[in-house]
C-alpha positions as CSV (number, residue, x, y, z in Angstrom):
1,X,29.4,27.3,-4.3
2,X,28.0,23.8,-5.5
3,X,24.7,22.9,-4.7
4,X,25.7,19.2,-2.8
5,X,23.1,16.5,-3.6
6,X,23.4,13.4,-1.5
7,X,21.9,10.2,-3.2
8,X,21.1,6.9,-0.9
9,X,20.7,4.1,-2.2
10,X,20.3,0.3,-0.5
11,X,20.3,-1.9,-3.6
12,X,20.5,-3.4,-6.8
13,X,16.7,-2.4,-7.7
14,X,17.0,1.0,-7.0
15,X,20.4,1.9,-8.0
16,X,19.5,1.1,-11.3
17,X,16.4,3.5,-11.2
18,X,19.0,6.0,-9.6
19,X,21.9,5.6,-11.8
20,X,21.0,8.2,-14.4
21,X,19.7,10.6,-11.8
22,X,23.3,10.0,-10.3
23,X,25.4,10.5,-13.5
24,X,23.1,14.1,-14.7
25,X,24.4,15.3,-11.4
26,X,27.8,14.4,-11.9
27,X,28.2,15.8,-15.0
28,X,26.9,19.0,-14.3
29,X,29.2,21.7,-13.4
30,X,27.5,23.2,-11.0
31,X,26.5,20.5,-8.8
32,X,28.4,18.4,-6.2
33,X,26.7,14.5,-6.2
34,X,27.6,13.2,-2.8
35,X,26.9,9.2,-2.4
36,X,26.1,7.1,0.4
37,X,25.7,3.4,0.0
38,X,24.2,1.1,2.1
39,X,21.9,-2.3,2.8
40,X,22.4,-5.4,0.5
41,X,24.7,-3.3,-1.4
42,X,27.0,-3.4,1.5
43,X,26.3,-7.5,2.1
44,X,28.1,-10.5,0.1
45,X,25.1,-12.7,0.2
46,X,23.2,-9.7,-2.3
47,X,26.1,-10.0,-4.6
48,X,27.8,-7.0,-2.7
49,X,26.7,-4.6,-5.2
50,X,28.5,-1.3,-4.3
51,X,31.1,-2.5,-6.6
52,X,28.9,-2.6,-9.5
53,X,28.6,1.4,-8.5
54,X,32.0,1.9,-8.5
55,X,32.3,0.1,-11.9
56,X,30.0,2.1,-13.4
57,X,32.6,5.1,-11.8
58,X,30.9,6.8,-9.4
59,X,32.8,7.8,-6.3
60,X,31.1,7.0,-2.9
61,X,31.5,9.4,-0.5
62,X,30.7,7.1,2.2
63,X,29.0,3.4,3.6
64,X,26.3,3.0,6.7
65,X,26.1,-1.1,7.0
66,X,22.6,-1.4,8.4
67,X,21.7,-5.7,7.9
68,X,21.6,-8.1,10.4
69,X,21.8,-11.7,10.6
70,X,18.0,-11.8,10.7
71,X,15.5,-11.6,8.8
72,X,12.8,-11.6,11.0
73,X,11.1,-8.6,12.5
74,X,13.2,-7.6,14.7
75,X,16.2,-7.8,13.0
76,X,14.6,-5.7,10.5
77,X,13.6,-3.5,13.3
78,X,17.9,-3.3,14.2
79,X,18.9,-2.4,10.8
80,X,16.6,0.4,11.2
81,X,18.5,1.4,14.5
82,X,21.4,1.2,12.9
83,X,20.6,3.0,9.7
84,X,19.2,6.0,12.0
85,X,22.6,6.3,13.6
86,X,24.7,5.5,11.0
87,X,22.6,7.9,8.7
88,X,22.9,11.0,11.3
89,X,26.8,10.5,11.8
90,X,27.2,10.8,7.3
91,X,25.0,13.4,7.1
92,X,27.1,15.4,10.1
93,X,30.4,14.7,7.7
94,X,28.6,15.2,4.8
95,X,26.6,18.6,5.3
96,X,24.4,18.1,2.0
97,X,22.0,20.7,0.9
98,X,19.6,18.4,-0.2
99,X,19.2,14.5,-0.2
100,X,17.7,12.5,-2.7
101,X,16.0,8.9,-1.9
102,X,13.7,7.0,-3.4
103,X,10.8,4.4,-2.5
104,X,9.8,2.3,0.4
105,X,12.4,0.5,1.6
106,X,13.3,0.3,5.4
107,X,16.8,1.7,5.1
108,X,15.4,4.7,3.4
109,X,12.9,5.4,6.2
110,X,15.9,5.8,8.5
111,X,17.5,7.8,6.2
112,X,14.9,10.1,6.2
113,X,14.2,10.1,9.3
114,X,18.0,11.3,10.3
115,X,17.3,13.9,7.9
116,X,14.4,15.1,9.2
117,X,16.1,16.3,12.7
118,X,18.7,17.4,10.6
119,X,17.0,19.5,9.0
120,X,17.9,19.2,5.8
121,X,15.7,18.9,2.3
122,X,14.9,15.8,1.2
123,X,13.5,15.0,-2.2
124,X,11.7,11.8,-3.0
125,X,11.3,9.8,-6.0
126,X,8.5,7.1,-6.9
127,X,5.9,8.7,-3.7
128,X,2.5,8.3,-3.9
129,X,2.4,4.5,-5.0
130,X,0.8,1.6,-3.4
131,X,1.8,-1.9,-2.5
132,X,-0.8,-2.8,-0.2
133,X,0.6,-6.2,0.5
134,X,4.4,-5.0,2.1
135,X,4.6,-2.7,4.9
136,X,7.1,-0.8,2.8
137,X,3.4,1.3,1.8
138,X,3.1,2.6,4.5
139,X,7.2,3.4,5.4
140,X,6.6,5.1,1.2
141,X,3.7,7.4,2.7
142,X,5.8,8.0,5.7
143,X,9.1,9.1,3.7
144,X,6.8,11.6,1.8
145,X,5.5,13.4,4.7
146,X,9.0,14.0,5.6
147,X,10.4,14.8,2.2
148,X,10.2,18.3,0.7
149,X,10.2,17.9,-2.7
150,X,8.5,14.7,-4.5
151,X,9.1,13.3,-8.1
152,X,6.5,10.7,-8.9
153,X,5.5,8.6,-11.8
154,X,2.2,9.1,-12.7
155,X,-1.1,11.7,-12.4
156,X,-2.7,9.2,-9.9
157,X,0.5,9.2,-7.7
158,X,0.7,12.8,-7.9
159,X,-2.9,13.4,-6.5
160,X,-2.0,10.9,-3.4
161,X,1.0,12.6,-3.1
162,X,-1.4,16.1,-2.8
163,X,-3.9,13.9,-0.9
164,X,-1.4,13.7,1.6
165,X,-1.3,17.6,2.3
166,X,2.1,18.4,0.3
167,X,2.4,21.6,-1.5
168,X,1.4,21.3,-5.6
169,X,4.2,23.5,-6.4
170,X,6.8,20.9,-4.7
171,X,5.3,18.2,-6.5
172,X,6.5,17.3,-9.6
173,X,5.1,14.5,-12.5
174,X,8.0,13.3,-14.8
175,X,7.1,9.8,-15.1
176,X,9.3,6.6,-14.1
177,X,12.9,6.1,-13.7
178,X,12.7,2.6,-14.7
179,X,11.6,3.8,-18.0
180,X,14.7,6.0,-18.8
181,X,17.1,3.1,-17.7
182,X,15.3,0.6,-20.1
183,X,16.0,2.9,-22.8
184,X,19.3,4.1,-22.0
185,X,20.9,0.4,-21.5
186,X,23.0,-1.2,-24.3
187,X,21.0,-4.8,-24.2
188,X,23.2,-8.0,-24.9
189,X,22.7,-10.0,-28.0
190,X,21.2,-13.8,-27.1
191,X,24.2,-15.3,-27.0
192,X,26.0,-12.4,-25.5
193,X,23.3,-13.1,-22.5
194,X,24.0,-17.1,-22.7
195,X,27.5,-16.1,-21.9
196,X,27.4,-13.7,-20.0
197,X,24.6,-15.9,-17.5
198,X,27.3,-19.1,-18.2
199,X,23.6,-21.0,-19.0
200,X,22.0,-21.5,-22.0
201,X,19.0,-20.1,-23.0
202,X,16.2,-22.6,-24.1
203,X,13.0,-23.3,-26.3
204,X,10.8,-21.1,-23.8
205,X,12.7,-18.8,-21.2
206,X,10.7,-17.1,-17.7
207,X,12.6,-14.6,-15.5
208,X,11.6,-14.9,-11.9
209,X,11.5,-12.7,-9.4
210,X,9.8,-13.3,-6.2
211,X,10.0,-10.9,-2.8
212,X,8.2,-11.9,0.6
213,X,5.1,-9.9,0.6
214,X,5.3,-8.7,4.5
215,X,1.2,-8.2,5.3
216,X,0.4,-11.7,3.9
217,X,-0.7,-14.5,6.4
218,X,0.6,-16.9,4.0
219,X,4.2,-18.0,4.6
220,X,6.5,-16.5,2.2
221,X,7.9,-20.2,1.8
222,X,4.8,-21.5,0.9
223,X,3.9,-19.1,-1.8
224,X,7.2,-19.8,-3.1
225,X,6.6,-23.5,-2.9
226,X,3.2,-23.0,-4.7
227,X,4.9,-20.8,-7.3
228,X,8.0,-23.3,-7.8
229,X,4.9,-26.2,-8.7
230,X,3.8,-23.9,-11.3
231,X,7.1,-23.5,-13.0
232,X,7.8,-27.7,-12.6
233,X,5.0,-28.4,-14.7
234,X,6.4,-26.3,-17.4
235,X,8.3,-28.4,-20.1
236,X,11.0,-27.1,-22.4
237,X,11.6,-24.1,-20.6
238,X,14.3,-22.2,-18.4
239,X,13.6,-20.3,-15.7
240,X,16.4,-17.5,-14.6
241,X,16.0,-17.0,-11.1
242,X,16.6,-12.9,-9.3
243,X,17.1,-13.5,-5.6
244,X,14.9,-11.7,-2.6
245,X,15.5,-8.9,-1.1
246,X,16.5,-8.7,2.4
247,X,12.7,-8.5,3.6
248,X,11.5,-10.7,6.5
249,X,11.5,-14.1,5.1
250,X,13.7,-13.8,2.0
251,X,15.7,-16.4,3.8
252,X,12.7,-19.4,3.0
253,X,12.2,-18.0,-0.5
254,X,15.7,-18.0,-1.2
255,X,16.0,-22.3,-0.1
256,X,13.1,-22.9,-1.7
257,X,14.9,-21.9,-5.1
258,X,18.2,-23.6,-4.1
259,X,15.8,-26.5,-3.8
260,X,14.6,-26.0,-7.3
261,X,18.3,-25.7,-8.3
262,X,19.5,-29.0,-7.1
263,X,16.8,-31.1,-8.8
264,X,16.0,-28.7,-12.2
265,X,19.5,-28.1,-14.6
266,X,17.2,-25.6,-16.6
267,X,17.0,-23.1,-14.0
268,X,20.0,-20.5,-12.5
269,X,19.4,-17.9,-10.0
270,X,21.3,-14.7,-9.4
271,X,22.5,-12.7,-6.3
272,X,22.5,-9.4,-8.8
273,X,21.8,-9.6,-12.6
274,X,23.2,-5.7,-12.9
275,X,21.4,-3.9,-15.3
276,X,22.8,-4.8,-18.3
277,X,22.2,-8.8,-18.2
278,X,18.9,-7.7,-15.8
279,X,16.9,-5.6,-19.3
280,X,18.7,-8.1,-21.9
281,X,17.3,-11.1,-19.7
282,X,13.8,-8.9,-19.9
283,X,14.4,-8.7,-23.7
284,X,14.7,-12.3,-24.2
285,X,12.9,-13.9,-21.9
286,X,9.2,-15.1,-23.0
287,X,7.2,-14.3,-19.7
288,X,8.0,-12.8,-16.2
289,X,7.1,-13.9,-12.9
290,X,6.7,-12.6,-9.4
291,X,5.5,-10.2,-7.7
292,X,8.5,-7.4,-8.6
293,X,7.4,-3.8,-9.4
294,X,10.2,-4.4,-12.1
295,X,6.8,-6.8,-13.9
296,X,4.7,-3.7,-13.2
297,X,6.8,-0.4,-14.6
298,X,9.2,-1.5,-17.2
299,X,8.6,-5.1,-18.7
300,X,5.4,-3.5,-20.1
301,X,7.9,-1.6,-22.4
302,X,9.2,-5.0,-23.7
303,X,5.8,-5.7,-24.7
304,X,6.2,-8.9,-22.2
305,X,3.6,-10.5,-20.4
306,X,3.8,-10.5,-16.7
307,X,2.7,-13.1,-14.5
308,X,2.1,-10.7,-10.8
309,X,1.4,-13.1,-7.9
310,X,-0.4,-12.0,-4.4
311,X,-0.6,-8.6,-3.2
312,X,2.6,-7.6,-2.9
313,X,2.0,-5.2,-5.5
314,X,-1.5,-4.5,-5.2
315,X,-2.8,-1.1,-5.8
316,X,0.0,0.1,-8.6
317,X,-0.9,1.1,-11.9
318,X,-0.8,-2.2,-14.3
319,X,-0.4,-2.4,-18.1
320,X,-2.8,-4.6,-20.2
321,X,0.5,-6.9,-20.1
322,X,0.0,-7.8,-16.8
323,X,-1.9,-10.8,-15.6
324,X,-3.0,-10.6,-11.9
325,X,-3.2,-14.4,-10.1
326,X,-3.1,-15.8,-6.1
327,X,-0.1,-17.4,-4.4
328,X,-1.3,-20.8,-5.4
329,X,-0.7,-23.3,-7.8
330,X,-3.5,-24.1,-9.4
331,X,-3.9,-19.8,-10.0
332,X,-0.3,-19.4,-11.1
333,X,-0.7,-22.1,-13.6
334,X,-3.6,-21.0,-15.6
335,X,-2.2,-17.2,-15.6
336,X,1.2,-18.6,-17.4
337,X,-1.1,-20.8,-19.4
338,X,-2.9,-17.4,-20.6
339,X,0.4,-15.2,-20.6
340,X,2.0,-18.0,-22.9
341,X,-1.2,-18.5,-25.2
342,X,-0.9,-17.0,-28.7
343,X,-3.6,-14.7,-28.5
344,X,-2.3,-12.9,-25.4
345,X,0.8,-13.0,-26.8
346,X,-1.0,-11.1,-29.9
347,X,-2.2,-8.6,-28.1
348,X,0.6,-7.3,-26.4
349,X,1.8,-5.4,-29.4
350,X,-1.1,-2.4,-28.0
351,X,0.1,-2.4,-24.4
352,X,1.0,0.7,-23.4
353,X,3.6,1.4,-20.2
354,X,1.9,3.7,-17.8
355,X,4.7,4.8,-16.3
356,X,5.5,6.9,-19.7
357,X,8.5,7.4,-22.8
358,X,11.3,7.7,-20.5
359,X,13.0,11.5,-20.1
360,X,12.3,11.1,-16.0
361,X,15.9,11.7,-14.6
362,X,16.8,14.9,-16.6
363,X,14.0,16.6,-15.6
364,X,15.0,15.5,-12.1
365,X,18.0,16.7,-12.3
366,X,16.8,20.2,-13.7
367,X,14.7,20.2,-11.0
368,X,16.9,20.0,-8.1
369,X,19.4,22.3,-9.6
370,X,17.3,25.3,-10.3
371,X,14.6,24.7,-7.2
372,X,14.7,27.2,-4.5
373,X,15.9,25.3,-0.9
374,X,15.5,28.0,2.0
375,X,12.2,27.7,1.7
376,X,10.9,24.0,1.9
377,X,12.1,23.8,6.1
378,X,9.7,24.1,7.9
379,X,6.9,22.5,6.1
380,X,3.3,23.4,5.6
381,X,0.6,21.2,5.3
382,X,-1.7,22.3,2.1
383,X,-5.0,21.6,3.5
384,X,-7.2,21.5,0.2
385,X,-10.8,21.9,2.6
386,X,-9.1,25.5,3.4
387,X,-10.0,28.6,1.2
């Protein structure tokens, strides 16, 4: 029989770090890939997504709507009700032998968290990272403790992974995903982008992605109003826009940028890019902008500079490409005015990615076919002080 691996995923982000994962198990003849969709895939306002997945002709097996109206904390706190319910009820129809998740995100923890009771495997991709400025670190630490088998990134994220008492043998480095999909993308050409965004293109371009960073005591509006002042002051440039995610306080960043919009023709904002128009934006753009992991793990293979604001992202590995600034104004203008300068510029032909060469999801995949299950339930925690 099959071995049936059940893939979750909540959005545009991490479907595209998934999507090759997805497809290895789908090809192969001996495994059964079972999908469940959910979050801003599921929602019109993120550019209902799961019809990108379906495009891309994957079959899901089935859909657990977990957002709210809300955006505050406890409507975050509801979707995570309702992903824990909706998540025990799929994986009841579903019976999967082992599911595979990935990250920090809320939906994710509920996911696993239905597993858990259910008692079946779950194996966890991109564990042992740190973004000590979103809660989502600590729901990532969480989701390891109650996964089984871990895929991560990096040595560093492997020994947190270990620090955190999971078995070295159920631990596995194969670098990150976000690598693989860079590589295995057709890119458009520049005016196969231009029409493909419906906007032209301009003398200087700066993609822009900017998520609430949930542990600030800084209003995500206003750090989006600081960074927007930053980007006004820039002359004969276009600024592509990704929206937030649906974090507490996407809502404020989000009218920010329809601000920006109304007054500032040179800029355009997306729901969902895809991947496609998302890497050829990365490949044509000059400099990127926020405070996405997306700055962090895979423009450093463009050999693009990346402007990360706050703490969002603080504590993950960083590139040489990557230029670390506050959530003000006067701080995110001189790091553009260094990511744009000629010698930085220069010296990005030497950065390396160190999140690796790509080749992540087939050794996933390998992985989770050949890996022996009976035994990972119940777990053990691998006490390195012991003998």
């Amino acid at each position: 029989m099959n071995r049936k691996i059940c893939v979750i995923t909540g959005g545009r982000a991490e479907y595209g770090l998934l999507r090759w994962v997805m497809q290895g198990i789908r090809d192969d003849s001996e495994l059964e890939l079972q999908l469940i969709v959910t979050g801003m895939h599921l929602s019109a306002a993120f550019g209902s997504t799961y019809m990108d997945i379906e495009r891309d002709g994957f079959q899901i097996s089935t859909k657990v709507p977990v957002l709210t109206e809300l955006d505050t904390p406890v409507g975050v706190a509801r979707s995570m009700g309702l992903g824990l319910a909706g998540f025990a009820q799929a994986f009841a129809d579903l019976k999967p032998d082992v599911i595979v998740v990935l990250g920090d995100r809320y939906e994710i923890f509920s996911a696993v968290a239905a597993a858990l009771v259910a008692r079946i495997p779950v194996a966890h991709l991109h564990g042992g990272e740190l973004t000590e400025g979103a809660f989502d670190d600590a729901l990532r630490h969480a989701i390891t403790k109650m996964s089984h088998l871990h895929f991560v990134a990096a040595h560093p994220y492997r020994q947190r992974v270990l620090q955190l008492g999971e078995a070295p043998q159920n631990v596995f480095l194969v670098g990150g995903l976000g690598v693989d999909s860079m590589l295995r993308e057709p890119r458009l050409s520049r005016p196969a982008l231009e029409q493909a965004l419906d906007f032209p293109l301009g003398k200087r371009n700066v993609l822009v992605t900017f998520h609430p960073a949930t542990l600030s005591d800084t209003s995500p509006g206003a750090q989006m109003a600081a960074l927007l002042a930053a980007l006004e002051a820039m002359p004969d440039t276009h600024f592509i826009f990704t929206l937030p995610n649906a974090d507490n306080g996407g809502h404020e960043i989000t009218a920010h940028i329809d601000n920006f919009l109304a007054r500032n023709p040179r800029a355009k904002a997306f729901a969902a890019l895809g991947q496609q128009r998302y890497f050829s934006c990365l490949a044509h753009c000059d400099v990127v902008v926020g405070n996405s992991s997306s700055g962090l793990t895979e423009a450093p293979s463009f050999k693009k500079p990346t402007v990360n604001i706050g703490d969002r992202q603080r504590g993950r590995l960083k590139a040489s490409s990557v230029i670390d600034c506050d959530p003000n104004t006067a701080s995110i203008s001189a790091a553009l005015d260094r990511a744009c300068s000629f010698d930085f510029m220069q010296s990005l032909a030497t950065a390396i990615n160190p999140y690796g060469q790509g080749g992540a999801a087939d050794k996933v995949v390998a992985t989770l076919k050949a890996h022996p299950l009976g035994s990972l339930i119940p777990k053990v925690f691998f006490d390195w002080s012991m003998p």
